[in-house]
C-alpha positions, 0 to 999 in steps of 0.5 A: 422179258424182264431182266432178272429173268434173262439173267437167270437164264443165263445162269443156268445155262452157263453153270449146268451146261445142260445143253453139252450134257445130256445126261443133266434134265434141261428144264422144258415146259414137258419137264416142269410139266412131269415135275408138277405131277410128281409133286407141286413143290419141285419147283419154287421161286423167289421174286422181286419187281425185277423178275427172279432172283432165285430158283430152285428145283427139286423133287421125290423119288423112291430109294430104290431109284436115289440108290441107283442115281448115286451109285451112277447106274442111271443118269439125271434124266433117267433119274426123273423118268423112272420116278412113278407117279402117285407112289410112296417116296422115301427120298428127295433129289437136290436138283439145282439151285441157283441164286444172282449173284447179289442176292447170295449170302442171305440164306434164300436158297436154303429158305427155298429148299427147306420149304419145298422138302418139308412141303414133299415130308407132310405127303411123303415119308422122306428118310433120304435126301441126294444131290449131285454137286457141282460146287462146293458151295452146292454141297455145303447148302445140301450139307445145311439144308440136311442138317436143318431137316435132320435128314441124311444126306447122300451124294452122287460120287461121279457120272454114270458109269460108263459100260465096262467102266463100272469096275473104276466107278466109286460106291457112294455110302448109303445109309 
C-alpha cells in the first residue's frame, strides 16, 4: 500500500471515528458504490506519486432531506440512504474533506470541493449547500466553498436527536 495512502487512512480514522459513531457513513466499497449512482462527482482526489494527498466527498440530496439532516431528524447514514436515485436535487452535503498535514494551507480542499459542486450544478439545480462540522477549520472551508459558489450554506447544529430529546434540540435557520 503506498504511504500516502495509509496515512489517509489513518486520517480519516483518527478525525471521524467513524467506527465508534454509528450514525457517521463509514466509506465501504457498497458506499462508494451508492455514492457513484447517486452522482460520479461525490468523491474526488488529488495525488501525487506518493499516493493521495487529499480526499473529498460529497454528494446531492433533495431539500426535504438536507432539512431533515440539519434539524437532526435523521442521521448521516440515513441521510445517504434515503437520498432517490435518478430524482432532482436541490441541495449538496459537505461530507468530509481531509488534507495531510503538509499539503494544508494551499487551497486543495476547496479546488476539490468547488470542482465537484459545480460538476453536480451542470445536472442538478443546487439552491443549498449543508454540512456538519467537525472543526473550525471544517466550517470555515464550507463558509468559502459557499461564498465562491454564491450558494447558501446551511449547518447541522448538533446529533440526532434523541426520543424525547427532541424538546432540547436546536432549529438550524434554514433559508
Amino acid at each position: 500500500m503506498q504511504e500516502n495512502l495509509q496515512r489517509m487512512i489513518k486520517l480519516a480514522d483518527q478525525f471521524f471515528e467513524t467506527r465508534n459513531d454509528p450514525e457517521q457513513i463509514s466509506v465501504t466499497p457498497r458506499v462508494m458504490a451508492r455514492l457513484r449512482r447517486i452522482h460520479l462527482a461525490t468523491l474526488s482526489e488529488q495525488r501525487t506519486r506518493k499516493g493521495p494527498i487529499a480526499w473529498i466527498l460529497v454528494f446531492p440530496t433533495t431539500k426535504r432531506l438536507m432539512k431533515k439532516f440539519v434539524e437532526g431528524l435523521i442521521t448521516e447514514k440515513e441521510l445517504l440512504r434515503r437520498t432517490p436515485l435518478n430524482c432532482t436535487y436541490e441541495a449538496v452535503y459537505l461530507c468530509s474533506a481531509l488534507v495531510l498535514p503538509e499539503h494544508r494551507g494551499k487551497g486543495t480542499a476547496k479546488r476539490l470541493l468547488t470542482k465537484a459542486v459545480r460538476s453536480i450544478q451542470r445536472d442538478h439545480p443546487i439552491e443549498h449547500l449543508f454540512f456538519w462540522a467537525f472543526s473550525t477549520r471544517g466550517a470555515r472551508l464550507a463558509r468559502t466553498v459557499a461564498q465562491t459558489l454564491k450558494l447558501p450554506l446551511v449547518r447541522r447544529i448538533k446529533k440526532q436527536a434523541r426520543a424525547g430529546n427532541r424538546a432540547h434540540q436546536r432549529k438550524a435557520k434554514l433559508p
